[in-house]
N, CA, C and O atoms as a GROMACS GRO file, in nm:
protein
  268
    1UNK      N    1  -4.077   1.736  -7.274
    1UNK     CA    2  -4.155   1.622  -7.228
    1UNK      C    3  -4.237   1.661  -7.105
    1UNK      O    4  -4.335   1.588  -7.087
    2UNK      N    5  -4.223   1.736  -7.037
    2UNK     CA    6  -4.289   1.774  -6.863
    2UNK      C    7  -4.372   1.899  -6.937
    2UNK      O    8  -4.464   1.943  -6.867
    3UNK      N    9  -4.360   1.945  -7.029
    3UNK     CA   10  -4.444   2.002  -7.080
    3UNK      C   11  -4.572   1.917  -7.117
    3UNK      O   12  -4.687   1.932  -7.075
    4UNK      N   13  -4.527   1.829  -7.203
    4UNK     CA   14  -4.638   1.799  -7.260
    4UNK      C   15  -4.717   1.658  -7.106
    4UNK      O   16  -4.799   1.570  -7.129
    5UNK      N   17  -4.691   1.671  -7.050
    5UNK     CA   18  -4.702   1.549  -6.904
    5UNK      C   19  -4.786   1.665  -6.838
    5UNK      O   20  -4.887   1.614  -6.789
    6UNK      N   21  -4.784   1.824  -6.815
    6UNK     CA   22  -4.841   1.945  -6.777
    6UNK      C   23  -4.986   1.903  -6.847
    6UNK      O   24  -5.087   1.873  -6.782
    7UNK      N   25  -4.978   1.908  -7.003
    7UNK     CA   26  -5.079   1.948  -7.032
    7UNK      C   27  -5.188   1.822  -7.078
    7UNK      O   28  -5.297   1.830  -7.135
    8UNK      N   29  -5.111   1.700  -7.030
    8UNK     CA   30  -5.194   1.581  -7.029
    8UNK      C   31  -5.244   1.593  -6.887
    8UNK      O   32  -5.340   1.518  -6.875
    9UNK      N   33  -5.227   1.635  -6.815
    9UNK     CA   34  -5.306   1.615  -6.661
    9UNK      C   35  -5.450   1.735  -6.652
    9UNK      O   36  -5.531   1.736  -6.559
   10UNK      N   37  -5.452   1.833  -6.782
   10UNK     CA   38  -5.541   1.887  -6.762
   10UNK      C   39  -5.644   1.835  -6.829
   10UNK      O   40  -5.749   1.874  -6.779
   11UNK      N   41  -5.661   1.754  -6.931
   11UNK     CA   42  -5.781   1.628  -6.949
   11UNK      C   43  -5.854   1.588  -6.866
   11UNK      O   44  -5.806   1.548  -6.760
   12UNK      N   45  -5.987   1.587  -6.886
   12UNK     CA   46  -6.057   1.541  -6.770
   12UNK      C   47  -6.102   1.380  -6.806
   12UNK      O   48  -6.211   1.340  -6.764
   13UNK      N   49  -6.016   1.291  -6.884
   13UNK     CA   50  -6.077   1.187  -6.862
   13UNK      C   51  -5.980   1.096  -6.889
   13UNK      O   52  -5.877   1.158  -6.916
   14UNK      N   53  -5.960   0.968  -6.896
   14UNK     CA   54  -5.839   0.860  -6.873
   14UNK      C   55  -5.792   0.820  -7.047
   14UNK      O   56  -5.874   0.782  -7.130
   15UNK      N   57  -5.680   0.836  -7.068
   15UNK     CA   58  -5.665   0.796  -7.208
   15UNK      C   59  -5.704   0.599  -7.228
   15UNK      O   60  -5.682   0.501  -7.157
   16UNK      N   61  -5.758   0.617  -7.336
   16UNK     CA   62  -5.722   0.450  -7.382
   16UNK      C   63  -5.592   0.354  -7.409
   16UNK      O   64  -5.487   0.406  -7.448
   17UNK      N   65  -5.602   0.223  -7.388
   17UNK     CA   66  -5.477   0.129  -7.437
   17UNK      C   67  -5.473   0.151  -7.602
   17UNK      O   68  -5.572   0.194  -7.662
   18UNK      N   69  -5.355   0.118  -7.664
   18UNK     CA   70  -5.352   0.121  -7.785
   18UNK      C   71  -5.468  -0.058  -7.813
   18UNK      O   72  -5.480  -0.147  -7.729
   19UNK      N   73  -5.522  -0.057  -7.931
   19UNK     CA   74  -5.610  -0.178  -7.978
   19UNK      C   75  -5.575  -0.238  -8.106
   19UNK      O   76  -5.475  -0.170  -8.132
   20UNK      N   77  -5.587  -0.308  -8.191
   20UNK     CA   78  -5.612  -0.368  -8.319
   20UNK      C   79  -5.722  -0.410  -8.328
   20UNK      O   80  -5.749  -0.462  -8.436
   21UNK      N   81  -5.847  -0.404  -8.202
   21UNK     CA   82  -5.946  -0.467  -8.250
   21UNK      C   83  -6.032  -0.357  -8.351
   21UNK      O   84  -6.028  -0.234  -8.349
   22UNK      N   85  -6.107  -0.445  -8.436
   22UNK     CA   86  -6.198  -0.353  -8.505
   22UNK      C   87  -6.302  -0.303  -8.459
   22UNK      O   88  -6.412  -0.348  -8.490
   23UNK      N   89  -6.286  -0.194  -8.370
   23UNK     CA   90  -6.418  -0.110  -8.281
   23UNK      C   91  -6.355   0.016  -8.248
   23UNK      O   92  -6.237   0.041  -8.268
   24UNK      N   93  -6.465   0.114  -8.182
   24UNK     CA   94  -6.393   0.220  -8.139
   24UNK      C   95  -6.383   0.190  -7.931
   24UNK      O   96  -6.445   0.137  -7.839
   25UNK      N   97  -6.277   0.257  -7.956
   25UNK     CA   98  -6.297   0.262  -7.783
   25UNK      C   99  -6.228   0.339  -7.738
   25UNK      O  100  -6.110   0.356  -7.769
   26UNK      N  101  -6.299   0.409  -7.645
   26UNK     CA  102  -6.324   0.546  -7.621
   26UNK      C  103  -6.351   0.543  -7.398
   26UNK      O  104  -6.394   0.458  -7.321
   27UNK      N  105  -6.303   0.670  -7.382
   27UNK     CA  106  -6.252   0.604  -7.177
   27UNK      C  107  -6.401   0.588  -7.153
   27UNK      O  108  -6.498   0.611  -7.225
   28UNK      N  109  -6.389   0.542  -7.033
   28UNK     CA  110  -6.464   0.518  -6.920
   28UNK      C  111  -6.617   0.651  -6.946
   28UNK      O  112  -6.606   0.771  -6.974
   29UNK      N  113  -6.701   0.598  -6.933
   29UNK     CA  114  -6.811   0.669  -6.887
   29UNK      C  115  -6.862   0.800  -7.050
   29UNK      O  116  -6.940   0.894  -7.069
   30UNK      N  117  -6.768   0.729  -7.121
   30UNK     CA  118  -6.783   0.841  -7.293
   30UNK      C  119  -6.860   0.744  -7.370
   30UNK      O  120  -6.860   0.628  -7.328
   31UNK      N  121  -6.909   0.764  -7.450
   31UNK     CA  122  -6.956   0.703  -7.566
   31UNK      C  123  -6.939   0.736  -7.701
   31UNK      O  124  -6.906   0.854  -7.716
   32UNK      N  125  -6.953   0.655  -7.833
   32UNK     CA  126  -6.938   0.719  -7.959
   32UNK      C  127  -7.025   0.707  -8.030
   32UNK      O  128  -7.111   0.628  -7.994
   33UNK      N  129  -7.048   0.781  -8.170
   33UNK     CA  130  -7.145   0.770  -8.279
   33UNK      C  131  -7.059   0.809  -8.378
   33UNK      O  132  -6.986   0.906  -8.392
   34UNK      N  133  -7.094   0.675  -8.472
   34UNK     CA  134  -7.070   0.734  -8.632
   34UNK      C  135  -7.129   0.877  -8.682
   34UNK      O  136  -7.228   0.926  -8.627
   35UNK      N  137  -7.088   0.913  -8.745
   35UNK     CA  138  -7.184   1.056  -8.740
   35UNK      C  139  -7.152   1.071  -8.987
   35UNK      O  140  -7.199   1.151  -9.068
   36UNK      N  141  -7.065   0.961  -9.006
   36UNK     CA  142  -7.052   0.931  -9.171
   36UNK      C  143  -6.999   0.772  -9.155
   36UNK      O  144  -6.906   0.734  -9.083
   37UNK      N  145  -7.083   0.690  -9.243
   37UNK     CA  146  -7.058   0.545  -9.232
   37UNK      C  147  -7.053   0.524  -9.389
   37UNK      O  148  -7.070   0.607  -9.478
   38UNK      N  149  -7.029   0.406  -9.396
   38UNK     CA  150  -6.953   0.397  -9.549
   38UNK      C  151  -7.119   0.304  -9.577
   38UNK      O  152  -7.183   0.215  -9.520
   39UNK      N  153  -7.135   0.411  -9.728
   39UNK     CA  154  -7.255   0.407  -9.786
   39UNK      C  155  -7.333   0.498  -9.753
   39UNK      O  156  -7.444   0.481  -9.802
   40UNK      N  157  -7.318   0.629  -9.661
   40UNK     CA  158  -7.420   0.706  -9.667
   40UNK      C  159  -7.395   0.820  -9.748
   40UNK      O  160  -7.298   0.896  -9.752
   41UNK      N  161  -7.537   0.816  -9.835
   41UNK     CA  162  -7.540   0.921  -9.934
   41UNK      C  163  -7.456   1.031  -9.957
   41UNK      O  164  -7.435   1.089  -9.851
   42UNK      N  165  -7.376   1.104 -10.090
   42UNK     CA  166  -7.301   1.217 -10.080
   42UNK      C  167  -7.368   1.259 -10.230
   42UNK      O  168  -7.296   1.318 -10.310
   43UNK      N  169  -7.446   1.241 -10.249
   43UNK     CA  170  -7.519   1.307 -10.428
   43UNK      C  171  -7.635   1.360 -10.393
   43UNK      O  172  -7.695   1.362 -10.286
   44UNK      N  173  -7.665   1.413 -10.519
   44UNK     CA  174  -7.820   1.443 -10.555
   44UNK      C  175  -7.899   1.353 -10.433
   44UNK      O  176  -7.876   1.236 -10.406
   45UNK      N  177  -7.990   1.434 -10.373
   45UNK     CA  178  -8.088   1.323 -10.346
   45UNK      C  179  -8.190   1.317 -10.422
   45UNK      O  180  -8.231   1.407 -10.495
   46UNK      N  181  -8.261   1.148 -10.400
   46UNK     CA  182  -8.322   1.083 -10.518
   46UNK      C  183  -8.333   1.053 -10.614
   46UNK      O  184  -8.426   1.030 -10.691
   47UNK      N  185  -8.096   1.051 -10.615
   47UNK     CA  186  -8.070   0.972 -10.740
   47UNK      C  187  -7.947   0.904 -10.693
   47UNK      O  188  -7.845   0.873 -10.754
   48UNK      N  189  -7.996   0.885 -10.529
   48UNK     CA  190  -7.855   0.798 -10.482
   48UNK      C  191  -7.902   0.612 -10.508
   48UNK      O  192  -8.012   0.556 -10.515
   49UNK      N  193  -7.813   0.580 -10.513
   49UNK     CA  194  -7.811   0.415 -10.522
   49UNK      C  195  -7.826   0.356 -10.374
   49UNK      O  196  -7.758   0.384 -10.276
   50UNK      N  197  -7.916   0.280 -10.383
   50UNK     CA  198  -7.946   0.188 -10.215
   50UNK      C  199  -7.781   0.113 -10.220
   50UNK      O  200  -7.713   0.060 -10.307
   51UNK      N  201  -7.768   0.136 -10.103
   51UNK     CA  202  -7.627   0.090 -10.064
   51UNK      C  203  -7.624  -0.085 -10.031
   51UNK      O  204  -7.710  -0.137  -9.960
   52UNK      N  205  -7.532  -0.149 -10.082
   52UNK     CA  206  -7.519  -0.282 -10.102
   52UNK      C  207  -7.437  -0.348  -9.972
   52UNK      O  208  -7.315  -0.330  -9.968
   53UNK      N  209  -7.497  -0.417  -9.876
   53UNK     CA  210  -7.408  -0.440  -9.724
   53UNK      C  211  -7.330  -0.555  -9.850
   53UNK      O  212  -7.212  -0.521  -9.860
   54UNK      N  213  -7.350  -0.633  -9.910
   54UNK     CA  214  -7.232  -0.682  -9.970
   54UNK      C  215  -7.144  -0.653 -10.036
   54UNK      O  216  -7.069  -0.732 -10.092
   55UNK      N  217  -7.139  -0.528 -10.040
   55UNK     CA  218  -7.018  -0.451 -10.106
   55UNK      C  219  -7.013  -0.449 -10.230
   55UNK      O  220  -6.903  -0.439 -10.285
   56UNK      N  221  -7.140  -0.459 -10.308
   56UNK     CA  222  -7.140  -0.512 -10.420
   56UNK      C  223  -7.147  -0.384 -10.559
   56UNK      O  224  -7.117  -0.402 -10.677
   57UNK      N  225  -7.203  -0.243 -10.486
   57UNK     CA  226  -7.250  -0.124 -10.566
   57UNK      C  227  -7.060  -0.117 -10.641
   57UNK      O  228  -6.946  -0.129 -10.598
   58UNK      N  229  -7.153  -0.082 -10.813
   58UNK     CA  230  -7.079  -0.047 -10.897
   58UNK      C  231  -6.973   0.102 -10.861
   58UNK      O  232  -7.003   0.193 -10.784
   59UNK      N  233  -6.868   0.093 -10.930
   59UNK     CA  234  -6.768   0.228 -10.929
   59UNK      C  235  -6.866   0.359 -10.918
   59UNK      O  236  -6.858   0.459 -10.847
   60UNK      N  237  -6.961   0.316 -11.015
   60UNK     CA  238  -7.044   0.448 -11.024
   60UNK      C  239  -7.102   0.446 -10.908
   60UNK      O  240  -7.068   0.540 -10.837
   61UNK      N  241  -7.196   0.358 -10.851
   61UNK     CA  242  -7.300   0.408 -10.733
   61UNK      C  243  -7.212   0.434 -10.601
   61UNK      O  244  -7.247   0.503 -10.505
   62UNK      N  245  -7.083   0.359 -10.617
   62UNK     CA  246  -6.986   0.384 -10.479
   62UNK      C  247  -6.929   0.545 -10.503
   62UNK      O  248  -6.902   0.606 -10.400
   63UNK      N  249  -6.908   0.619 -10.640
   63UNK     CA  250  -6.897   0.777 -10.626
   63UNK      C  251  -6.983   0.864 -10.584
   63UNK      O  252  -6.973   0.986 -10.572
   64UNK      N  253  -7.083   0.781 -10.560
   64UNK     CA  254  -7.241   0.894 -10.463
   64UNK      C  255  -7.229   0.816 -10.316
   64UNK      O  256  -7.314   0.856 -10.237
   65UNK      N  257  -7.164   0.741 -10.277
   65UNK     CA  258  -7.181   0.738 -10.174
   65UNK      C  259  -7.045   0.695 -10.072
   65UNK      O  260  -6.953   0.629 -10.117
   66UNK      N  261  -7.048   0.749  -9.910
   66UNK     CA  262  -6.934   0.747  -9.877
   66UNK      C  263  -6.863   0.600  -9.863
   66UNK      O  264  -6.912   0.487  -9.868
   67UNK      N  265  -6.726   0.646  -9.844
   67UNK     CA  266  -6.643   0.491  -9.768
   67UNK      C  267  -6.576   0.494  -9.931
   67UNK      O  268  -6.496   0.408  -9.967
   0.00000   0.00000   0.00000
């Protein structure tokens, strides 16, 4: 345990509270980016399916794209 208390003090930045909310959160003075969001393209391009914010794309068009 004082091991691992060693090698948490060499972090240079403050850990977070645990959350349930639906967001990311991330310490003091950091920021984040999606960098893969659900619906972005994973096929052929210019034979992917426009992604449906209602969740609506078929089995098939949801296997070309992520999430």
């Amino acid at each position: 345990m004082e091991r691992r208390r060693q090698r948490a003090k060499k972090l240079n930045f403050h850990s977070v509270t645990f959350s349930t909310q639906d967001q990311v959160i991330v310490p003091k003075g950091y920021t984040a980016r999606a960098f893969y969001k659900w619906g972005d393209p994973v096929g052929i391009p210019g034979e992917i399916p426009v992604f449906k914010t209602a969740a609506s794309n078929t089995t098939q068009e949801q296997a070309l794209q992520a999430g």
